[in-house]
SEKOL-46157 format. One record per residue (C-alpha): residue in one letter; x, y, z. Coordinates in Angstrom, 2 decimals. Layout:
BEGIN
   residu        c1        c2        c3
        a         X         Y         Z
...
This chain:
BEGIN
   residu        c1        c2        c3
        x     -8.09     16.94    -14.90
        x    -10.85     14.73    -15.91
        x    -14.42     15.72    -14.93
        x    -16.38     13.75    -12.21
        x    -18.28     11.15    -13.75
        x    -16.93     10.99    -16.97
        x    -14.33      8.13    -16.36
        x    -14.87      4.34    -16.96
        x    -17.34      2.31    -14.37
        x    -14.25      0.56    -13.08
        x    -10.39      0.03    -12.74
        x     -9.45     -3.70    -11.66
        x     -5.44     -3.67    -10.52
        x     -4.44     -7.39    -10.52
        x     -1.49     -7.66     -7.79
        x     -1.85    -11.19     -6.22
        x      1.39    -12.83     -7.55
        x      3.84    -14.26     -5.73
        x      6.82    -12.51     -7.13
        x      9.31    -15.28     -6.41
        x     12.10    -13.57     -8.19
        x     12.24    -10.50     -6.65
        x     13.77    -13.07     -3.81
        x     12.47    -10.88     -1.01
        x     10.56    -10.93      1.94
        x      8.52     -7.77      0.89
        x      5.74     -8.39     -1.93
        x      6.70     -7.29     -5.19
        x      4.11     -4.94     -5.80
        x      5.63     -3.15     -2.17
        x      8.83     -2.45     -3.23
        x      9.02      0.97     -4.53
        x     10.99      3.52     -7.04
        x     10.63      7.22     -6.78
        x      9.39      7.03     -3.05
        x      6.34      5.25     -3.82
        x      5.77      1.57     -4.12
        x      4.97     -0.07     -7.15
        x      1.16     -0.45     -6.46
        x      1.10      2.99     -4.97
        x      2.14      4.08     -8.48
        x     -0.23      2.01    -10.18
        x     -3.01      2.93     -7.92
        x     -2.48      6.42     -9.03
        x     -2.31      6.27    -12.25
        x     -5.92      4.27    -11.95
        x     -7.45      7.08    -10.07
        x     -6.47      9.53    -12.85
        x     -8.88      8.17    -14.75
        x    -11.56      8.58    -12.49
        x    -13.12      5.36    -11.78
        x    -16.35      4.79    -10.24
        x    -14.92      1.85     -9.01
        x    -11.49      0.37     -7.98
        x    -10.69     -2.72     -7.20
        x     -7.20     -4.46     -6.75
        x     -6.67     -8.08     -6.49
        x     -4.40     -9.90     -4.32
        x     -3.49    -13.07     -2.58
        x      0.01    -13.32     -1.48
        x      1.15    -11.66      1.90
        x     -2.81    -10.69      1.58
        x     -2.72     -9.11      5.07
        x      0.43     -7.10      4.51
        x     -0.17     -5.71      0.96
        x     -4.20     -5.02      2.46
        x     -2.42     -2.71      5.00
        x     -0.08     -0.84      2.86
        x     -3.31     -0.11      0.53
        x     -5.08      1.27      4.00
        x     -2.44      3.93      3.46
        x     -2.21      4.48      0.00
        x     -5.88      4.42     -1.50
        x     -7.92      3.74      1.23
        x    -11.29      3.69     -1.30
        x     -9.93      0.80     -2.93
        x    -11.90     -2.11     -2.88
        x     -9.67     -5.08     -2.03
        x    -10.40     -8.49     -3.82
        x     -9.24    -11.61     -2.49
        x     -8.75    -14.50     -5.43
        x     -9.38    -18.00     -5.00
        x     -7.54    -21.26     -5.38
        x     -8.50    -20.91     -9.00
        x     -5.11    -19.87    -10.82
        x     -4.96    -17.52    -14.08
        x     -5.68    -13.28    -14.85
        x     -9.03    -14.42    -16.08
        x     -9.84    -15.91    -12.63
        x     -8.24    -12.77    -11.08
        x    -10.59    -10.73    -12.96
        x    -13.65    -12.48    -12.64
        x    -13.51    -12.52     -8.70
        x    -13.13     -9.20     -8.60
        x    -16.18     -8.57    -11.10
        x    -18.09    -10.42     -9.05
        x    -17.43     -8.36     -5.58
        x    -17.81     -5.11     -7.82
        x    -20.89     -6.37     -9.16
        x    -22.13     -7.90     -5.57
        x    -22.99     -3.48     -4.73
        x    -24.02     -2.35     -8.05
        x    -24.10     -4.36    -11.43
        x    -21.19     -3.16    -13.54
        x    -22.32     -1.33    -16.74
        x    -19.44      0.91    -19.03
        x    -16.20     -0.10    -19.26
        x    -13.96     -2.21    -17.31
        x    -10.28     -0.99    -17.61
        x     -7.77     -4.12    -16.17
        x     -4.54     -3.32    -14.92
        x     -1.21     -4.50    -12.88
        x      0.10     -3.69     -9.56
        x      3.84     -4.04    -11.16
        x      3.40     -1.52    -14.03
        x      4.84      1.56    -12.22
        x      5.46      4.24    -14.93
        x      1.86      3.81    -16.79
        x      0.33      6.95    -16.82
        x     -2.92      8.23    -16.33
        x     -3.09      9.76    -19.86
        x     -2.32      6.56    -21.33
        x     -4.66      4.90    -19.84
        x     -7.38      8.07    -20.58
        x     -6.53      7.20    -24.11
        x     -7.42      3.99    -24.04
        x    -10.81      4.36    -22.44
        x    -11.60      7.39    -24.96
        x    -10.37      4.90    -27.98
        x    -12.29      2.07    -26.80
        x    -15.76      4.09    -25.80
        x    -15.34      6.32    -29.28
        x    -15.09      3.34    -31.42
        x    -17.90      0.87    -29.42
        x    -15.38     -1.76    -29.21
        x    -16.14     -4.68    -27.58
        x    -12.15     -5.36    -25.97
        x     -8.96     -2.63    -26.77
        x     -5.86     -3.68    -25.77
        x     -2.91     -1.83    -25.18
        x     -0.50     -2.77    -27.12
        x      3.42     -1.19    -27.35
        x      6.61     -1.62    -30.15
        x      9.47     -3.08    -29.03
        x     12.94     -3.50    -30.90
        x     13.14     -6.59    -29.17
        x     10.04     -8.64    -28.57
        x     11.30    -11.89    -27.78
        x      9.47    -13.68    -25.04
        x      6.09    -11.43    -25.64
        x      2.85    -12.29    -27.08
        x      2.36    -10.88    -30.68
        x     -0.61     -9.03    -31.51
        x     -2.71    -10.38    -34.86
        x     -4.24     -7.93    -37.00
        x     -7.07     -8.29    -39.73
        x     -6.65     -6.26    -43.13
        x     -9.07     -3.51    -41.32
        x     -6.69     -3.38    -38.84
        x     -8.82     -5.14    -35.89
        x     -6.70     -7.17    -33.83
        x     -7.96    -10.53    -34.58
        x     -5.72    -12.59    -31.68
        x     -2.80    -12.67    -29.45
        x     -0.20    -15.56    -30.16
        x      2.21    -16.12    -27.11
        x      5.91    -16.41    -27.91
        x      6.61    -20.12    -27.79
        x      2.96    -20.32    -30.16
        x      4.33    -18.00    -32.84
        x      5.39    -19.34    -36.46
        x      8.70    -17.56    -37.58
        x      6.57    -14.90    -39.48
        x      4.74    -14.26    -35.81
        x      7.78    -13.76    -34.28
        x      8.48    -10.46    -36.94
        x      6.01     -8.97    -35.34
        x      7.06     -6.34    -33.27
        x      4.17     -5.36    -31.64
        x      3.05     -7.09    -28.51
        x      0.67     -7.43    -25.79
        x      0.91     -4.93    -22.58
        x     -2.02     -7.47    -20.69
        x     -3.87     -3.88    -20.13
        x     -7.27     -3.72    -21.82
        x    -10.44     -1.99    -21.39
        x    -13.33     -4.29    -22.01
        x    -17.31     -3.39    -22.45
        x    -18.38     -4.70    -18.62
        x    -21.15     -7.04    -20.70
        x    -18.86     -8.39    -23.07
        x    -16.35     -9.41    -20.34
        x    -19.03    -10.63    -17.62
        x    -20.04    -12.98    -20.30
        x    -16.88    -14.28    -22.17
        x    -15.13    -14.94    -18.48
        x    -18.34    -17.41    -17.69
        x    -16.95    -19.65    -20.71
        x    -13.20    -19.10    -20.55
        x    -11.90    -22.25    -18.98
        x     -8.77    -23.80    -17.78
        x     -8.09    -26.32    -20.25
        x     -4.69    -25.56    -20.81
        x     -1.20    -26.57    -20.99
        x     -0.81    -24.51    -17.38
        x     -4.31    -24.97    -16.42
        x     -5.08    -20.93    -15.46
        x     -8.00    -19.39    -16.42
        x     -6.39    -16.69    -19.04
        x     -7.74    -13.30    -19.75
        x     -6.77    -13.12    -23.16
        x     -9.10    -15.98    -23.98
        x    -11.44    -13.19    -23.50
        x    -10.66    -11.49    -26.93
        x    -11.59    -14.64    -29.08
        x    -14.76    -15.23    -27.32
        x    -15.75    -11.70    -28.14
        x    -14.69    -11.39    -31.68
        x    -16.82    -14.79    -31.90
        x    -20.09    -13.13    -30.73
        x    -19.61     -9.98    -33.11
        x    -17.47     -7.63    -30.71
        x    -14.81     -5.62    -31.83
        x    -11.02     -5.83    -30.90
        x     -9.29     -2.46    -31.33
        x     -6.01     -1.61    -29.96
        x     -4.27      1.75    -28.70
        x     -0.36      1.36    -29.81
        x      2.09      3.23    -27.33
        x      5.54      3.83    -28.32
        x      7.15      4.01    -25.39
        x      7.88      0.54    -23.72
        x      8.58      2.14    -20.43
        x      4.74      2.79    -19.75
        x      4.03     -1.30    -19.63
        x      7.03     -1.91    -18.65
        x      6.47     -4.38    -15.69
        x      9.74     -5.26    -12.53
        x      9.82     -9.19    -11.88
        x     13.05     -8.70    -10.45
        x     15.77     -6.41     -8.83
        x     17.23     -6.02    -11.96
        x     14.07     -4.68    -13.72
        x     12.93     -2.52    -10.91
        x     16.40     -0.69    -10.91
        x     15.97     -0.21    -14.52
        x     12.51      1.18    -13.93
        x     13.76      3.41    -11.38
        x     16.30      4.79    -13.21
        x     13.99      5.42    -15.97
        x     11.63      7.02    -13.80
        x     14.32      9.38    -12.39
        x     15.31     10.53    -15.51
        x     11.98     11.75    -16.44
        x     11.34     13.65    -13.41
        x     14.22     14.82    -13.31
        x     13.95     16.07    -16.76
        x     10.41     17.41    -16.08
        x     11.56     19.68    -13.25
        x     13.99     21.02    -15.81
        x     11.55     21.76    -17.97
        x      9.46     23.73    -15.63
        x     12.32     26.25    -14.49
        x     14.45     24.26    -12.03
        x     18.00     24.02    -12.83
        x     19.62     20.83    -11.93
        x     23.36     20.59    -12.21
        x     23.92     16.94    -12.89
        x     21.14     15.06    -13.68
        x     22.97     11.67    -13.60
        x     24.14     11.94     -9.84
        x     20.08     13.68     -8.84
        x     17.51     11.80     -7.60
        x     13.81     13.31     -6.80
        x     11.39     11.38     -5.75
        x      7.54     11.55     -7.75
        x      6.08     13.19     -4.24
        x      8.75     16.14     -4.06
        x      7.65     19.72     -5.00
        x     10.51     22.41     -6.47
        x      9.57     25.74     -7.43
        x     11.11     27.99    -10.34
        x     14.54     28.78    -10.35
        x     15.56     26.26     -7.82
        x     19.11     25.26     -8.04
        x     20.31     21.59     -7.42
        x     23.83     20.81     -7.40
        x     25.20     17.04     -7.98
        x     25.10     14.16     -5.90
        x     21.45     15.76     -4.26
        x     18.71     13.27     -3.28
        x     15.54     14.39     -2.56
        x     12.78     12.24     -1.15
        x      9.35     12.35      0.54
        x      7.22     15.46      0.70
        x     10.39     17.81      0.68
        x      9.51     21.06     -1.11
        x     12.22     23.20     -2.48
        x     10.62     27.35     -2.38
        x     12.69     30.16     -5.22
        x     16.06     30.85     -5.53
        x     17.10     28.04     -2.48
        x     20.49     25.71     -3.56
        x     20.58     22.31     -2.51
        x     23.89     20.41     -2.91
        x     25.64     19.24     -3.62
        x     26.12     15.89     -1.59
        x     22.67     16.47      0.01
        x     20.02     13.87      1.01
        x     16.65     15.39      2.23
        x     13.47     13.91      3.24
        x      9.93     15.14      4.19
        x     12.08     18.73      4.39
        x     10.36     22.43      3.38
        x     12.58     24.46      2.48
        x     12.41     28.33      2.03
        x     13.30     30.71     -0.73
        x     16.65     31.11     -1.40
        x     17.65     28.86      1.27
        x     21.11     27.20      1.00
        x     21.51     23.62      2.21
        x     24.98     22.16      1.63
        x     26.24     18.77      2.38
        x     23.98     17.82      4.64
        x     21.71     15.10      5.64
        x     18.20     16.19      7.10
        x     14.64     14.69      7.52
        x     11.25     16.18      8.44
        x     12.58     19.45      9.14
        x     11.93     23.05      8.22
        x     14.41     25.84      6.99
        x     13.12     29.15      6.43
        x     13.79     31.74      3.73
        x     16.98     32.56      3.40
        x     18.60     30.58      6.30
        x     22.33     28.58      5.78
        x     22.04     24.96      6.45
        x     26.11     22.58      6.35
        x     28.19     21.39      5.15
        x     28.09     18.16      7.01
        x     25.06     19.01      9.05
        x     22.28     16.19     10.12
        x     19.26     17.88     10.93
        x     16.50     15.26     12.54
        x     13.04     15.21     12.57
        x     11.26     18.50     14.74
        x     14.37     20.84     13.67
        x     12.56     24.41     12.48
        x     14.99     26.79     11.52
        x     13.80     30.15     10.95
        x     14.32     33.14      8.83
        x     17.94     34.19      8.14
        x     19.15     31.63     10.76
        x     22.28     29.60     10.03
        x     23.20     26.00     11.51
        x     26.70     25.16     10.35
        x     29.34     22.80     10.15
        x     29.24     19.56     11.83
        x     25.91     20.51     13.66
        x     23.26     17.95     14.74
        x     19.84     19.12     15.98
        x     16.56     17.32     16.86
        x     13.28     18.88     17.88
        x     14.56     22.31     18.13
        x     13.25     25.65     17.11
        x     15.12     28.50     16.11
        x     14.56     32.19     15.82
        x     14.90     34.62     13.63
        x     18.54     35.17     12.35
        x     20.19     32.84     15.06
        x     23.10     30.94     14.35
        x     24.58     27.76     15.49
        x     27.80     27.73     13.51
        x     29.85     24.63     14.09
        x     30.21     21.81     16.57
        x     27.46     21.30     18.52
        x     24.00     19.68     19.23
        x     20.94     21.01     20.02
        x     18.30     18.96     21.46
        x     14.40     19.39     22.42
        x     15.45     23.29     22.27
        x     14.24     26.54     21.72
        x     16.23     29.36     20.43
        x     15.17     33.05     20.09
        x     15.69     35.40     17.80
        x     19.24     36.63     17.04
        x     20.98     34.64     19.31
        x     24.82     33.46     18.77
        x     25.74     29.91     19.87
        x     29.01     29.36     20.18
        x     31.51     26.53     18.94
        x     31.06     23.26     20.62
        x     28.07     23.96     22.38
        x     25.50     21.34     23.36
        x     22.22     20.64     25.30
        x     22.47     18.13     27.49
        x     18.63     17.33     27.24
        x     18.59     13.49     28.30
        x     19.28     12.44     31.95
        x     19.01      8.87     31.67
        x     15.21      8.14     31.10
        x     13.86     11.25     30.09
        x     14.18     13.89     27.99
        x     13.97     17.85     29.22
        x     13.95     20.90     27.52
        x     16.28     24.07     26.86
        x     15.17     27.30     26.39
        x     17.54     29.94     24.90
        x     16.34     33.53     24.78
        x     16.77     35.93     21.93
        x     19.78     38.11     21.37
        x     21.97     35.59     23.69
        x     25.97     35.13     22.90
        x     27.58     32.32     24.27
        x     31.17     31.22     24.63
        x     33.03     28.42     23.23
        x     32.22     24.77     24.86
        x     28.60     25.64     26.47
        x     26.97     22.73     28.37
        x     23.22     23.62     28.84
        x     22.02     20.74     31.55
        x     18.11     20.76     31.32
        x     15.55     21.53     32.17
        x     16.95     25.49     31.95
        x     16.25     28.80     30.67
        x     18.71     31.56     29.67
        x     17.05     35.35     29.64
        x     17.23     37.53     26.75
        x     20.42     39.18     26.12
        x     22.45     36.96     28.40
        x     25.73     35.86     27.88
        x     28.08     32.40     28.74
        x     31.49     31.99     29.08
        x     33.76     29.37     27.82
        x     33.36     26.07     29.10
        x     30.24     27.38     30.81
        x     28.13     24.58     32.62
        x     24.47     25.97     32.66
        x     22.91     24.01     35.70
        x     20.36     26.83     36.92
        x     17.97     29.15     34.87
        x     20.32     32.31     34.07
        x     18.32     35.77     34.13
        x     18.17     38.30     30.68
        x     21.36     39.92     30.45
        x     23.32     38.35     33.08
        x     26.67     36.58     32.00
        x     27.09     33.04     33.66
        x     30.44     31.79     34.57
        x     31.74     28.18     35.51
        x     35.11     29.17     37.45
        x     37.36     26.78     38.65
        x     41.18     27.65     39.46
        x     43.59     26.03     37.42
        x     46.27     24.12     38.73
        x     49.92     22.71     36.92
        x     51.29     19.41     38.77
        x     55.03     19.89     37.46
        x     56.63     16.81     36.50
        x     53.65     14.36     36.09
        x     54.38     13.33     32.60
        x     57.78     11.99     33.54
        x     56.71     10.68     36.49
        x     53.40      9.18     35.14
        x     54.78      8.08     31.48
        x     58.52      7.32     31.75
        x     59.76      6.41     28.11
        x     57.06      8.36     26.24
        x     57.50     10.58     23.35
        x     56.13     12.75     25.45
        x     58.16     12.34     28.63
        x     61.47     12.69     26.21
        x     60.00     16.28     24.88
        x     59.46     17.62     28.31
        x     62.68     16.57     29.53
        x     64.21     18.11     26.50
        x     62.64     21.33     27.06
        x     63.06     21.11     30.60
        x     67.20     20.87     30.37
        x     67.05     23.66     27.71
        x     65.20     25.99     30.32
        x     67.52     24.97     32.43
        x     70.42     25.75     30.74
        x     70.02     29.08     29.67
        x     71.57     31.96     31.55
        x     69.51     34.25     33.66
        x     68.84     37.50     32.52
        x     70.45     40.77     34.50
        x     69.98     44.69     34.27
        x     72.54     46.63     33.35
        x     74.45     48.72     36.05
        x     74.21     45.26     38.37
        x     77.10     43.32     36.41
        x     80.08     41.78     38.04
């Protein structure tokens, strides 16, 4: 972790484009990979570095992105820019605002909202490389096998980067060049301040262009440096769907590989998915086809999987959760959660306890080594400790406009096909029948019956569905009952 006070004076994210081929109604920067949207990622990695000050630019859907940041990095100062197109304009505005509470001294590190696997240590490096050295601008630059459509960075025989030539600007010897710009510099705050208040927009596209900025400051004596990253993922940036499933993939993969590394075991790592905020412990196991998403934590020794998607779930040592589907819920050590169990938010399952197959539960706590094995739903519940529910039981906890509760005591068995109609409570040690409907509060250790005599109405089917298979079977089976001689004792024959 980097000390207090130690990082650069400020971090400026630049995030006010458009985004137009995304093709979405959400901002670019908002759409997200790993559970966390792009400028969420990007904000982070800022942070790392321990800014004095952060600033993030933006302009379009201005109110929507400004809420999102409310969320994500509240500290943030947010930037507006003007009519005045270009990164250098971008920049400039928000030098100004940062400037506006305390004139800017140290270095200015700029960034991009749409950069989402930049890391803090990267960016650390380039701060320490361009305050070690006293250079005036470093850019971050990165080798690609393929650098079509980038700008090409220049070098000098001392190895200063002496200019940036864009793709469409490059001779055929330019275009050799394999290393390119990432648009990610750190610049002295004085040197920038300066060179922005002559960069113009006398241009071809008529933007004011940030990396005019490096030519004015070679001119008055500054020195252009550059930090060279190897690995093009880091300023990599999405302008469209395709790009941001690329990203996302490659951002999988690493922490998915990264939990590996620290003691997690992870089955197939091509059909896993764990999102940046989840937390696994050692010697978790994840089986294939497992997503895992949110702030879902994963304690020793549990199995998730396979066919699993969790999110905002804790989850206790060696815990077993099998096909199931769950969000913001809670299952204790050792406790047995599917297959093919949904478990909505407010569902805390305790110690030992088991919810089974085909099992849907909402807002429901449950005791201590209770089981709900198959078949049912639980609703706005609590369960005690040790308890038994049976097959096909359910809480009938809505009557039309609002929602009561059930409380179960500990140590309870019921039967198969229990209706609890709340608001009720069953006692401790009480037990249900089958087919039980629990209208009235049932004391500890009683057993509660729903009795009703049952009668046959011969004939109905052929009466009531002449022609049917049905009908034809009963017939059958009637003329075959029929038919078949009565039985007599011995001693009373003819």
């Amino acid at each position: 972790m980097i000390p207090e006070n130690t990082g650069p004076a400020a971090v400026i994210v630049l995030a006010a484009g458009a985004g137009t081929r995304m093709k979405s109604r959400t901002p670019k920067i908002l759409h997200e990979i790993g559970g966390r949207s792009m400028v969420g990622h990007a904000l982070l990695a800022a942070r790392s570095v321990n800014p004095r000050q952060l600033a993030i630019v933006v302009r379009h859907e201005r109110d929507l992105v400004a809420r999102h940041l409310a969320d994500v990095d509240p500290a943030a100062v947010i930037v507006d820019q003007d009519d005045i197109p270009g990164t250098g304009r971008a920049v400039e505005v928000a030098l100004q605002a940062l400037d506006a509470d305390q004139h800017l001294t140290g270095t200015v590190v700029v960034t991009y909202g749409d950069v989402p696997l930049l890391s803090g240590e990267l960016l650390a490096e380039l701060v320490a490389t361009h305050e070690r050295e006293a250079n005036a601008v470093t850019v971050l630059t990165a080798v690609l096998d393929d650098a079509t459509g980038y700008g090409r960075i220049l070098r000098g025989e001392d190895g200063t980067v002496t200019g940036i030539r864009e793709h469409k600007d490059s001779s055929e010897a330019e275009r050799l060049i394999r290393e390119v710009n990432s648009g990610i510099y750190a610049f002295d705050a004085a040197v920038l301040r300066d060179a922005l208040a002559h960069v113009t927009t006398d241009n071809s596209q008529g933007e004011k262009y940030l990396t005019d900025v490096l030519g004015l400051a070679r001119e008055s004596g500054g020195r252009v440096a550059a930090v060279v990253t190897a690995d093009r993922w880091q300023v990599e940036g999405a302008n469209d769907r395709v790009q941001l499933s690329a990203l996302g993939a490659e951002l999988n993969r690493r922490t998915v590989e990264a939990w590996m590394r620290a003691g997690v075991t992870v089955v197939d790592p091509a059909t896993t998915w764990i999102d940046s905020s989840v937390t696994l412990d050692e010697d978790v196991r994840i089986l294939p086809n497992t997503q895992l998403h949110g702030t879902t934590t994963v304690a020793r020794d549990a199995v998730v999987g396979p066919d699993t998607t969790l999110t905002d779930v804790t989850i206790g040592e060696g815990a077993t959760v099998t096909r199931a589907h769950g969000s913001g819920a809670v299952i204790g050590a050792r406790a047995a959660v599917g297959p093919f169990t949904y478990l909505r938010p407010g569902t805390v399952l305790g110690e030992a306890g088991k919810i089974g197959a085909f099992y849907e539960t909402k807002n429901v706590t449950i005791g201590r080594g209770s089981k709900l094995s198959h078949l049912g739903y639980a609703g706005d519940a609590e369960i005690g400790e040790d308890t038994n529910i049976g097959c096909g039981n359910i809480t009938a906890n809505y009557d039309g406009e609002k929602k009561h509760r059930t409380v179960i005591g500990s140590g309870v068995r019921t039967g198969s096909n229990t209706v609890f109609v709340a608001p009720v409570t069953v006692g401790d040690g009480a037990y249900s029948g089958a087919g039980a409907v629990i209208r009235k509060d049932v004391p500890a250790g009683a057993l509660v019956l729903t009795v009703a005599a049952q009668r046959n109405t011969e004939g109905w089917v052929a009466a009531n569905r002449p022609g049917t298979r049905s009908a034809e079977l009963a017939q059958a089976a009637t003329k075959d009952s029929s038919s078949t001689p009565a039985s007599t004792e011995e001693g009373n024959q003819p």
